[in-house]
N, C-alpha and C positions, 0 to 999 in steps of 0.2 A: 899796922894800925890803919895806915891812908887803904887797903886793902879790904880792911874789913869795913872800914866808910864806904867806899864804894860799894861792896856789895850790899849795904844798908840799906843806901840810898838807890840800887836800882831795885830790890825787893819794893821800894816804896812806891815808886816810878808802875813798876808792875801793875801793883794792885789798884793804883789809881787809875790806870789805863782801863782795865779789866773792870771795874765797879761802873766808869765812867761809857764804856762801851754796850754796858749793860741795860744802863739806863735807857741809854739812846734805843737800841732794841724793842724794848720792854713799851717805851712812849710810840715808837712806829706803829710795834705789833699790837698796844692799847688802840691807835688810832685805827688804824684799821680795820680791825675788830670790827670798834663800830659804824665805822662806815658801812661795812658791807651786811651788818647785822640792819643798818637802819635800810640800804636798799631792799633787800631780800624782804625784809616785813613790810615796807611800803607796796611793793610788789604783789606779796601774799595778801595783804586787808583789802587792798583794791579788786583782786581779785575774788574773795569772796564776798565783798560787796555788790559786786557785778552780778554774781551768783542771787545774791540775797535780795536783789531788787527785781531779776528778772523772777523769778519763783512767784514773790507777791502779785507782780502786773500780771502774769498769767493764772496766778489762781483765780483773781478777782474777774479778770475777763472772762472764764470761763464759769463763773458764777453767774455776770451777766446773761450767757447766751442761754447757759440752761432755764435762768430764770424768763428771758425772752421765749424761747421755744419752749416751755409749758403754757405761759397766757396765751398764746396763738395759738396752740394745739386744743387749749381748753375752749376756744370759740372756736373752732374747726369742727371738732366733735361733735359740738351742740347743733351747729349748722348741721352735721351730717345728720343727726338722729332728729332734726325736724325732717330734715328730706325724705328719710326711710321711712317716717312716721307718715309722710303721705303728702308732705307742702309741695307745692306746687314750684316747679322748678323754668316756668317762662318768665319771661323778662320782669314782669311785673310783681311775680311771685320772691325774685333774685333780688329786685330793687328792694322789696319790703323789709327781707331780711337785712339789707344793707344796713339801711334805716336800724332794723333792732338792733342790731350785732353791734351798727358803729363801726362795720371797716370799709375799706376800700374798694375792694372790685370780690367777686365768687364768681369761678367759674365750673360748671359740672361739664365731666371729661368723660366718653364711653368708653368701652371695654377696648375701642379700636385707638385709642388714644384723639380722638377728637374733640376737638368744646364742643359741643351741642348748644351749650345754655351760657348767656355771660352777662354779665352788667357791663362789658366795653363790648357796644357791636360791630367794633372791626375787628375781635377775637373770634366770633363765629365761624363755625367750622374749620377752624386753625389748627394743622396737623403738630403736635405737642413734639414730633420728631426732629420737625424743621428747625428748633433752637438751641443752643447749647443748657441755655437756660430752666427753659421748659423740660428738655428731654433728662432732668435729673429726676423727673418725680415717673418715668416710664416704667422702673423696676416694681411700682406699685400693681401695675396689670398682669405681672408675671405672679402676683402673691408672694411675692420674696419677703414686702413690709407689708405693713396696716396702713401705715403714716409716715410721713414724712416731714422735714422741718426745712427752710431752704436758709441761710442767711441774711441777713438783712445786708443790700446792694442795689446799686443802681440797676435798671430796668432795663433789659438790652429793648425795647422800642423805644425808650425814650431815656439816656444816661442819666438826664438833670433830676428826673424822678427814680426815689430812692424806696424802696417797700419789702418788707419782709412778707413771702408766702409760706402757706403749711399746706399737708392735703391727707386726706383720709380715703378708704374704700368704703363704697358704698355697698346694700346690698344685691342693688339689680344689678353693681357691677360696674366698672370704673371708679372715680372718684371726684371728690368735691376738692377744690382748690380755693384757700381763703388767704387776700390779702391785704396789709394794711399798712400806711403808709407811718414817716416816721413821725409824724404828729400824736397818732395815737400808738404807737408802739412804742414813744418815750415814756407817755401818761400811762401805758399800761407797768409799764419797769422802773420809770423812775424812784418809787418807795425804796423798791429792792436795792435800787444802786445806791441810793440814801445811807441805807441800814450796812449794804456789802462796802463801804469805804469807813465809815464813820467810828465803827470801832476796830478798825484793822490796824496794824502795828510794825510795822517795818525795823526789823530789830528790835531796841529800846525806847529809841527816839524818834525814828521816822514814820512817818504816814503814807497814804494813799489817797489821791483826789480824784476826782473823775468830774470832767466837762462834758457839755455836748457840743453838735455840730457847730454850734455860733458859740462859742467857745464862752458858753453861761458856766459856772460852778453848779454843780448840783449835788456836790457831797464833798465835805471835807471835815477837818478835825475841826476849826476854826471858826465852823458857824460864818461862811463866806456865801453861800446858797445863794445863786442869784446872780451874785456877783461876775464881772469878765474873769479871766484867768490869770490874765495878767494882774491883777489885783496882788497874788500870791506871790507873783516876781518872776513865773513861768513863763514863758513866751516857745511857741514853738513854729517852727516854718519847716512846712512838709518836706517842700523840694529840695532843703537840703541837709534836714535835719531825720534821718531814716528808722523808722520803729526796731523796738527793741535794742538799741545801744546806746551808750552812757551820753549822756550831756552834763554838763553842770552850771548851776545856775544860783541866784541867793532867793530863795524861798521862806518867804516870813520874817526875813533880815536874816536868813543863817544859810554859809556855805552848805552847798547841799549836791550829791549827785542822783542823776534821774536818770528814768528809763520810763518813755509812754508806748502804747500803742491805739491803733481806733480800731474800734470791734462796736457794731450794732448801731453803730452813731453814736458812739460817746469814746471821748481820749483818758483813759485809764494812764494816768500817770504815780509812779511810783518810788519814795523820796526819801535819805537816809542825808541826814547829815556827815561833813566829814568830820565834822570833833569823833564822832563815834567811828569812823573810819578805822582814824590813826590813832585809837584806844589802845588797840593790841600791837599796835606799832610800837606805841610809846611804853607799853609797858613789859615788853619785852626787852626794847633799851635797856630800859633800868633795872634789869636783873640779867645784862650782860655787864653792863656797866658796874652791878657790885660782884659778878662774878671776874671780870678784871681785874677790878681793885685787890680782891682776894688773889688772883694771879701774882700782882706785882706783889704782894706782900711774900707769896710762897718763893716767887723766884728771888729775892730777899732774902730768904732765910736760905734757897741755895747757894747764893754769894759767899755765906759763910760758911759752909759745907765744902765751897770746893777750893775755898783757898785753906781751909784747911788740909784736903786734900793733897791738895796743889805743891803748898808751899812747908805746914807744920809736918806732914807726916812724910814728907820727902827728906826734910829736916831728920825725921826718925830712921827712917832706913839710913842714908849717910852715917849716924853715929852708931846705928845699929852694926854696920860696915866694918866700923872704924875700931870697932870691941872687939869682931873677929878677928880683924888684921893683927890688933897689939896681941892678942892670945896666939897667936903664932901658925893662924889661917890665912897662909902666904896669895892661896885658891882666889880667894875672897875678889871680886872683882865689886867695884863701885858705879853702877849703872842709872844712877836719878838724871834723866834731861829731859824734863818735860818744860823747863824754860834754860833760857844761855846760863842765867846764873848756875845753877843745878849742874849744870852740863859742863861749867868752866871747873866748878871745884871735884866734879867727879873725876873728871883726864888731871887734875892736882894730882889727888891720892892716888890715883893708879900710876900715874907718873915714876911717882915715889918709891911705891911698893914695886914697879917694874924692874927696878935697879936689885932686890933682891932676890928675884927669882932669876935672873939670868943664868946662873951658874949649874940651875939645875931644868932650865925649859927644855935644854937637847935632849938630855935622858929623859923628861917626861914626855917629848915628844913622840921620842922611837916608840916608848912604852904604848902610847897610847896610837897610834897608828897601829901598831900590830894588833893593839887589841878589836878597832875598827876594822882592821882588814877579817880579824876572826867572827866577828860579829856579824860584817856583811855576808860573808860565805855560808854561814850559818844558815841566818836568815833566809839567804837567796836559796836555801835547801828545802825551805820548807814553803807548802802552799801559803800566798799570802794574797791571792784575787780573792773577791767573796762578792756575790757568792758564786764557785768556781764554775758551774755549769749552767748556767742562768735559760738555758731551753728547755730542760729538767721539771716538770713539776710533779714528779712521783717522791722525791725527797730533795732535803737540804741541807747545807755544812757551813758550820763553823766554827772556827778555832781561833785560839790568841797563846801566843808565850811570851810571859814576860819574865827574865833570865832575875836570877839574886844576884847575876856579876852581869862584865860587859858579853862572855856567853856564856851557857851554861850547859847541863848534858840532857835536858828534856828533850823530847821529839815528837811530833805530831806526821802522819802523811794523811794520804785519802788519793786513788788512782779507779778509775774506770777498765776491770778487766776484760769484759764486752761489755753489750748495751745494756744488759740486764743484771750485770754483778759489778757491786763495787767494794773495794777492800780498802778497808779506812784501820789506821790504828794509833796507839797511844804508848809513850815508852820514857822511863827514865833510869837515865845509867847514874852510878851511882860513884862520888866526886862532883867538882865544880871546876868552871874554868878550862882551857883551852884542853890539858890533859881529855876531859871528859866531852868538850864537843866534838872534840878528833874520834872519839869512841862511837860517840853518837853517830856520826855520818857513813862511817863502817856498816854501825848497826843496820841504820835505815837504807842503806844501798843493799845489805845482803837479802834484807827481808822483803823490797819490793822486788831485785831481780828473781826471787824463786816463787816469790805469788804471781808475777805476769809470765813466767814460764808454764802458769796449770796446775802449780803443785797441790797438792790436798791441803787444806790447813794446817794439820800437824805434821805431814813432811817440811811446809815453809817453817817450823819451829824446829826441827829435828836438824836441816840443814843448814840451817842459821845459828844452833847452840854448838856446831860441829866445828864452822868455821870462824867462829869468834871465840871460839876455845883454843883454838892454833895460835899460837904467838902470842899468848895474853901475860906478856909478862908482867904489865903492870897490874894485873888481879881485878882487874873490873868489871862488872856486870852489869847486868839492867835487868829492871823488871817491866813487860809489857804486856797489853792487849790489845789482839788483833782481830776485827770481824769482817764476813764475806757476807753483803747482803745479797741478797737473790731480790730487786727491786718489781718483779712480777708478784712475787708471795708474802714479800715481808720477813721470811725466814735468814735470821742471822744466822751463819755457821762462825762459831770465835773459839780462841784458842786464849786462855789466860795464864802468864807466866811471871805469877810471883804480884801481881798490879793487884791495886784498888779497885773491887767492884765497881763497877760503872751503875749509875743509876736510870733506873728506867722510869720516866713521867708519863702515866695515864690517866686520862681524864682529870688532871688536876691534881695527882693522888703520887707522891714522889716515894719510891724503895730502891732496896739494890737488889742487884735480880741475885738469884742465886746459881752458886759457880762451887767448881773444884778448882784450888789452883795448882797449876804446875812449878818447877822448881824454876828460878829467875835463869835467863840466858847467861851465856857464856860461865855461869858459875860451877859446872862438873859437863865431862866429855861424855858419848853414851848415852843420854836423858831421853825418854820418850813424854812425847806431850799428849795430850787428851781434848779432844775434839767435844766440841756441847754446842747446845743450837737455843737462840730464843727467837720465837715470832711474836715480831713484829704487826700491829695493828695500826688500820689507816687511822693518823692524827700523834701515835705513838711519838715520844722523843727520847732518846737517849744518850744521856749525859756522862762522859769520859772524864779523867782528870787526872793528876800527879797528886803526890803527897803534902805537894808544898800549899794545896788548896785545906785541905784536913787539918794540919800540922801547923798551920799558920798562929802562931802565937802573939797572942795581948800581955800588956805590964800584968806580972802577977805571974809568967808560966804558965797562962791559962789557954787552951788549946782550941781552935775553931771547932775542931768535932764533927764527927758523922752524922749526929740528931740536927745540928743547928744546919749544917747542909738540905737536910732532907726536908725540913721544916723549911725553909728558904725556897726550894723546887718546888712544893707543895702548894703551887698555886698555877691559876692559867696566865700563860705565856703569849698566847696567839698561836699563830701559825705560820708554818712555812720560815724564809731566809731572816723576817725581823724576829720571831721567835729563837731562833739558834741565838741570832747575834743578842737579845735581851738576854736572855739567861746567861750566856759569858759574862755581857757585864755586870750583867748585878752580883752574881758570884762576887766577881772583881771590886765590886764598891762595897760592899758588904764585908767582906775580909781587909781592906784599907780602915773600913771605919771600925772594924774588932780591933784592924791590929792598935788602934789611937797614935798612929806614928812611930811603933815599933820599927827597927828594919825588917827589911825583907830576907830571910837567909838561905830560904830554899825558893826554886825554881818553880813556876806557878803556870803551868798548862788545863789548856780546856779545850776540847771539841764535843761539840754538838751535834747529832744528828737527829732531824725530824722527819719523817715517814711518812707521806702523804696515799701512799699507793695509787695505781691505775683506776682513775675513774671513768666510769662510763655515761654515758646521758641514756635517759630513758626514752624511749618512742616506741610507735608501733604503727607498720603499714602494711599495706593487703593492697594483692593484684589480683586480676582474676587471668584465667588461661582457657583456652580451648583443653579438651580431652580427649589429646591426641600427644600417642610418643614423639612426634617433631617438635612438641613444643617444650620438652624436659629442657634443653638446652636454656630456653627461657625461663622457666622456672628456677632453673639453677643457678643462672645470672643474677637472678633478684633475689634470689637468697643469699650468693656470694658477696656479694654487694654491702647489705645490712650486715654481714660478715665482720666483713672488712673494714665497715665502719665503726664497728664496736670494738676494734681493735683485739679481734678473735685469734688464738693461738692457732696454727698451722695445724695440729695433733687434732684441737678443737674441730676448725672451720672443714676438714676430712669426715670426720665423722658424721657431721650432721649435713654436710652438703652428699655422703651415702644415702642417709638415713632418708632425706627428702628425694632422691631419684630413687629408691627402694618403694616408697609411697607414690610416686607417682606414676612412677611405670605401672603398678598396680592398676590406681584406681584407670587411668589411660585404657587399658588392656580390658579388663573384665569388669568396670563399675556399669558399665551405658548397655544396651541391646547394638547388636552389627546397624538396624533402620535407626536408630540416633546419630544425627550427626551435629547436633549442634551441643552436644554435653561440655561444662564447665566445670573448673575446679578454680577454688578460691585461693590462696596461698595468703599467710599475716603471719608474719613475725613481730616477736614482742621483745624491745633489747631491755633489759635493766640493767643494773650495775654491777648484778653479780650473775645474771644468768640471762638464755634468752631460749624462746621458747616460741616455737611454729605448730602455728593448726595450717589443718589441710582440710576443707570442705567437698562435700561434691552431693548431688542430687539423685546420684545412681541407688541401685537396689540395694539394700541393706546389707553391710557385712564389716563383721567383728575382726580383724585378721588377729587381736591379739588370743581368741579363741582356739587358734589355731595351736596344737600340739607341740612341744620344741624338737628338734631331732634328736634324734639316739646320738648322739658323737661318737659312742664307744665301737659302735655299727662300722661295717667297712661302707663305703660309697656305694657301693653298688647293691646293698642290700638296704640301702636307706628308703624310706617312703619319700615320694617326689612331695617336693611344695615345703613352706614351711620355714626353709633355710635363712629366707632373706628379711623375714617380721622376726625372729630370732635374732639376724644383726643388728638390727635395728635397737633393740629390747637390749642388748647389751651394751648398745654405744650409748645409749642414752639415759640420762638419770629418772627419766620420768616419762612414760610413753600409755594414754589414756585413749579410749572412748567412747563415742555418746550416738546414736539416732535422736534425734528430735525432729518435729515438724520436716518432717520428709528429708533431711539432714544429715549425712553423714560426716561424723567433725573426730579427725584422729589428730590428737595433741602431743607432739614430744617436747622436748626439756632438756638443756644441756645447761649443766653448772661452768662458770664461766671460771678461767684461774685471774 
C-alpha cells in the first residue's frame, strides 16, 4: 500500500512539474513573440514611411520645376520670335523688351558663343565658355537642343543674387538668353505651388507645405498662406538639418515626421503623422497577440495529449505486458521508461519474471547464437552495398531478402564478368532453415565459380545440376534464374530453371516476358538447359523475385497473385539506383499491408535491375586541311579523337577511321590540277547517340567515286580492272555512304551505326 502511495503521489509531483514548466515556456515564448514582432514592425512602418515621404517631396518638387521652366520657356520664346520677327536687338531695343516681358537681364549670344547684345554692360562680349555657368547652355550652337532651361541658383558674378535663365535658338543663329529673378519667378509659379500642395495627400493623414525663401507659407492644407513656417511647428536649420532625411517635429499639435528639401526657392516639406505610422504596427500586434493566445490554448490541449501519452498509455502497454506474461509468454520483456516511475515498475516485473526463465536461458542461448552465426554467414554471402557499383551509369541493382525464419534458402548474386557483362541471378531452394541455407551457399558458390570461368550459360546450368546432384542425400533442389547482360547492347542471354518469370517494365507498362522453363537444379543428373535471350532497352527494368512474393498469403487463404503484382509495377518508377530500390520496396509494403499481419512463411526475395544503356552527347565539329597526303595523319587525328570521345567501339573506330584515309587520300591525290597548291578539304563529324556520320568537302573537279563500278571478286587479282577497290571498302564498312556537287562543292557523306 505505502508503495502504491508513493507511486501516486510522485505521478502527481510529475505532472505538476510538467504543466507548471509549461506555462513558464508558453509566457517567455508569448513574450517574446511580441516583443520582437513589435520591433520588426516598428522597424518596417518607419521604413516605409521614410519611403512614403520622400516619394511625395520629390514628386511635388519636380512639379514645381517643370511648372517653373515652362513660364520661363513661354517668355523666352516670345522674346525670341519678336527678335526673329525683326526687333531690334541694341541696348535700347533689350531694355524695351525688359520693360514688356517683366524680367530681368536678355542677353543675345552669336553662333561663336559670344554676347553681343545685353541689358548688363559688363556682359558685352563675354565668351559664354569662360563660366561654368554659362557654358551649360553651349550645346545649343552645336544644334543638339532648341532650348534650354537652367535652374534657378545663385549667379556665379554675384552669389547673393539668385535668378533662373532659359535660352532659345535664334534664326540668324546663336541664341537669346532670358533671365529673371526670384521676385518674379515666385509670382510667376506661386499659383502652381498653391494648387501642387493644397490638395496632395501623404498617405491618409499627412500633407504637403511649401515655404519660400523667407520662410512665408504659401500652400498648405490649413489655409496658413502668408504665415511664417514656424506657425505650423516646423522649424528647420540648414546647417544642421540636411535635405531629404527624416526629422521629426509636432506639426499642427500632432507628432509628425518630415522630410523637406529647397528647389527653385521654395522648402517643399513633406508630413505623415506617426499615429498613422504605427497603424500597421499596432495592428499587426494584435493579430499576433490573438494568434498567441490561440497558441497557448493548442499547446493546452497538447498538455493533455502527452500526458496521455506519457503516462495513460504507458500504463496500457505495462498491463498489456502483464496479460502476455500470465498467458505463459515468459519472451515478453516490459520496457515503458519514459519517466523513473515507469522505469522502476518495469525492472519490478522483469525482475520477477527473470527468476523463471533461468532454467531455460542457456539452451536458448546456444540456440540462438547458432542461429545468429547462420544468419550472419548467410547474409555476409550475399551482395548487401547498394548500390554496388556506383561509377556505372549504364545500369543499376538492387535486392533485399527478408528470410520467414532467422535464415532461409533464397539467394540473390550479381558479379561483373568484364566491363561489359554482368551476371546477376535469382534462386530458391526448396525447405527452410539452416538445412537449406547450407544448400543454398553450395548452390551459389558452384553457379558463380563456372560463370567467371567463361562458361556459356547453359554449360553454367549443366555443370551446376551435375555437381549438386552428387551427394544430395537430403533430396533438395532449387529453382533459379540466371541472366548475362551484355551492358553495350542491352541483350540478356538467361537461362531459367524451374523460377518465376521475371517481370519486365517498359515504359510504365509491367508483363512477364516469356520463357521455356527448364527442370529445377540438383532435381535429376544428365539435364540439359536451354539458353533464350531478351533485349533490353535503354530505361528498361527488370524485376526478379521468389515465390514468397506471389504466394504471399492474407486472412481468408487469399493469395497476393501474379495480376496484383503486375498491376503494382504498372506504373513509373523513375530512374536508375532509387528506382530499383522503390520498386523492392513497395513490393515489400504492399504485400505487409495484403498480408494484415498474417505471418510470413515463405522467404521473400527481390532484385531489380534497371538498364540505362551507353549514352552518347550529340555534337558536331569541322576542321579544315590542306590537300595534301601529309596531312592524312591530321585528318585522321581529328577524326580519332571525336572517336574516342563518343565512346566508339575499336571494330567501329577501324572502319571509319579506313573509310576516312580511303577519302582522303583520294581527294589529296586527284581532286586539285598539279598548279593548285593551295587546295582544301573540309572534314565535320556529327556524333549522335546512336550513330556518327562524317562529310568530307573539297573545291576540286567533280567526281562521283561511288559511280564507280564494284570489282569482280570472283576475278583472280591479276585479271582485275585497276581502281575501284578501295570506294568499294569503304561502301561495305559503312552503313550509309552518299553524294552531292553543289555550288562548286564536292560533299561525300559516310554513316556508321553506333553499337
Amino acid at each position: 500500500m505505502a508503495s502504491e502511495a508513493k507511486q501516486e503521489k510522485r505521478r502527481i509531483t510529475i505532472s505538476s512539474a510538467f504543466f507548471k514548466w509549461l506555462l513558464v515556456i508558453v509566457a517567455v515564448g508569448f513574450l517574446s513573440s511580441m516583443a520582437f514582432t513589435w520591433i520588426h514592425q516598428t522597424n518596417m512602418s518607419q521604413t516605409s514611411a521614410v519611403s512614403l515621404l520622400r516619394i511625395n517631396v520629390q514628386d511635388v518638387r519636380q512639379d514645381v520645376i517643370d511648372a517653373s521652366n515652362e513660364n520661363l520657356l513661354k517668355l523666352t520664346r516670345r522674346i525670341a520670335e519678336d527678335i526673329n520677327g525683326g526687333a531690334s536687338i541694341d541696348l535700347a531695343g533689350l531694355e524695351s523688351m525688359l520693360d514688356a516681358y517683366d524680367v530681368a537681364e536678355i542677353n543675345i549670344i552669336d553662333a561663336n558663343g559670344i554676347i553681343v547684345s545685353t541689358t548688363l554692360a559688363e556682359f558685352l562680349n563675354y565668351d559664354m565658355r569662360n563660366g561654368e555657368q554659362s557654358a551649360e547652355f553651349l550645346p545649343l550652337l552645336d544644334s543638339t537642343e532648341s532650348e534650354h532651361v537652367q535652374s534657378y541658383q545663385p549667379t556665379s558674378h554675384d552669389p547673393t543674387l539668385s535668378r533662373k535663365y532659359a535660352a532659345v535658338i535664334l534664326e540668324r543663329g546663336g541664341f537669346v538668353q532670358v533671365g529673371y529673378d526670384g521676385e518674379r519667378f515666385q509670382r510667376d509659379i506661386d499659383q502652381y505651388v498653391i494648387n501642387a500642395a493644397k490638395n496632395r495627400h501623404v498617405g491618409s493623414t499627412g500633407c504637403v507645405i511649401i515655404a519660400n525663401e523667407e520662410w512665408s507659407i504659401v500652400s498648405d492644407r490649413y489655409g496658413l498662406a502668408g504665415e511664417n513656417l514656424v506657425k505650423t511647428g516646423i522649424w528647420i536649420d540648414r546647417d544642421t538639418m540636411p535635405e531629404n532625411e527624416v526629422f521629426r517635429s509636432q506639426v499642427y499639435g500632432e507628432a509628425c515626421s518630415c522630410i523637406y528639401i529647397f528647389t527653385e526657392g521654395y522648402y517643399i516639406i513633406s508630413v505623415l503623422p506617426e499615429n498613422e505610422i504605427i497603424l500597421e504596427r499596432d495592428s499587426s500586434l494584435r493579430v499576433m497577440g490573438i494568434m498567441d493566445i490561440l497558441l497557448f490554448i493548442v499547446l493546452f490541449t497538447v498538455i493533455f495529449l502527452l500526458v496521455k501519452i506519457l503516462v495513460l498509455d504507458n500504463l496500457g502497454k505495462v498491463n498489456s505486458s502483464l496479460s502476455r506474461i500470465t498467458q505463459g509468454d515468459l519472451d515478453e520483456v516490459v520496457d515503458v521508461r519514459s519517466n523513473a516511475e515507469f522505469s522502476d515498475l518495469s525492472d519490478d516485473i522483469n525482475s520477477t519474471v527473470g527468476t523463471l526463465k533461468q532454467y531455460i536461458a542457456a539452451a536458448a542461448a546456444r540456440i540462438d547464437e547458432e542461429l545468429a552465426f547462420a544468419k550472419n554467414i548467410q547474409e555476409s554471402a550475399l551482395p548487401s552495398i547498394f548500390p554496388p557499383y556506383p561509377d556505372r551509369t549504364d545500369f543499376s541493382l538492387f535486392a533485399t531478402m527478408d528470410t520467414a525464419k532467422e535464415v532461409g534458402g533464397d539467394f540473390y548474386d550479381f558479379y561483373l564478368l568484364d566491363e561489359n557483362k554482368l551476371a546477376f541471378l535469382i534462386a530458391d531452394v526448396s525447405g527452410k532453415g539452416i538445412p537449406a541455407a547450407m544448400f543454398m551457399m553450395t548452390a551459389k558458390t558452384v553457379l558463380r565459380d563456372h560463370a567467371e570461368r567463361g562458361d556459356a550459360p547453359q554449360d553454367v546450368f549443366i555443370h551446376a545440376n551435375a555437381k549438386l546432384c552428387a551427394g544430395n542425400d537430403a533430396q533438395m533442389f532449387l529453382t533459379a534464374w540466371m541472366g548475362f547482360l551484355d551492358t553495350d547492347t542491352g541483350l540478356v542471354r538467361f537461362i531459367n530453371a524451374g523460377h518465376n518469370a521475371p517481370v519486365l517494365i517498359r515504359n510504365g507498362k509491367a508483363s512477364f516476358i516469356p520463357q521455356k522453363a527448364n527442370l529445377m537444379l540438383a532435381m535429376m543428373e544428365g539435364m540439359r538447359y536451354r539458353e533464350q535471350q531478351l533485349q533490353l532497352e535503354p530505361g528498361d527494368i527488370l524485376y526478379l523475385y521468389t515465390d514468397g512474393v506471389t504466394e504471399a498469403t492474407a486472412p481468408g487463404e487469399k493469395m497476393f497473385g501474379n495480376d496484383r503484382l503486375l498491376e503494382l509495377l504498372s506504373q513509373d518508377f523513375g530512374t536508375g539506383d532509387a528506382a530499383c530500390r522503390k520498386i523492392c520496396e513497395t513490393v515489400r509494403k504492399s504485400i505487409d499491408a495484403f498480408a494484415e499481419g498474417e505471418p510470413q512463411f515463405d522467404d521473400i526475395t527481390q532484385v531489380c535491375l534497371y538498364y540505362a544503356g551507353k549514352r552518347r552527347a550529340d555534337w558536331t565539329r569541322e576542321k579544315e586541311f590542306d590537300a595534301k597526303v601529309e596531312t592524312l595523319y591530321d585528318a585522321l587525328s581529328f577524326v580519332e579523337d571525336q572517336l574516342d570521345e563518343a565512346g566508339c567501339g575499336k571494330k567501329e573506330k577501324k572502319q571509319i577511321s579506313m573509310a576516312v584515309e580511303e577519302i582522303f587520300v583520294n581527294i589529296a591525290s586527284y581532286a586539285y590540277p598539279s598548279e593548285v597548291t593551295d587546295g582544301k578539304v573540309w572534314v565535320k563529324t556529327e556524333v549522335g547517340h546512336q550513330s556518327i556520320t562524317i562529310t568530307i568537302n573539297d573545291t576540286g573537279a567533280p567526281y562521283n567515286p561511288l559511280e564507280k563500278p564494284d570489282p569482280d571478286l570472283s576475278m583472280d587479282v591479276e585479271d582485275r580492272q585497276y581502281g575501284g577497290f578501295g570506294i568499294f571498302m569503304v561502301k561495305n564498312a559503312m552503313d550509309d555512304v552518299c553524294y552531292e556537287r553543289k555550288d562548286g562543292l564536292n560533299t561525300l557523306t559516310i554513316k556508321k551505326q553506333l553499337a
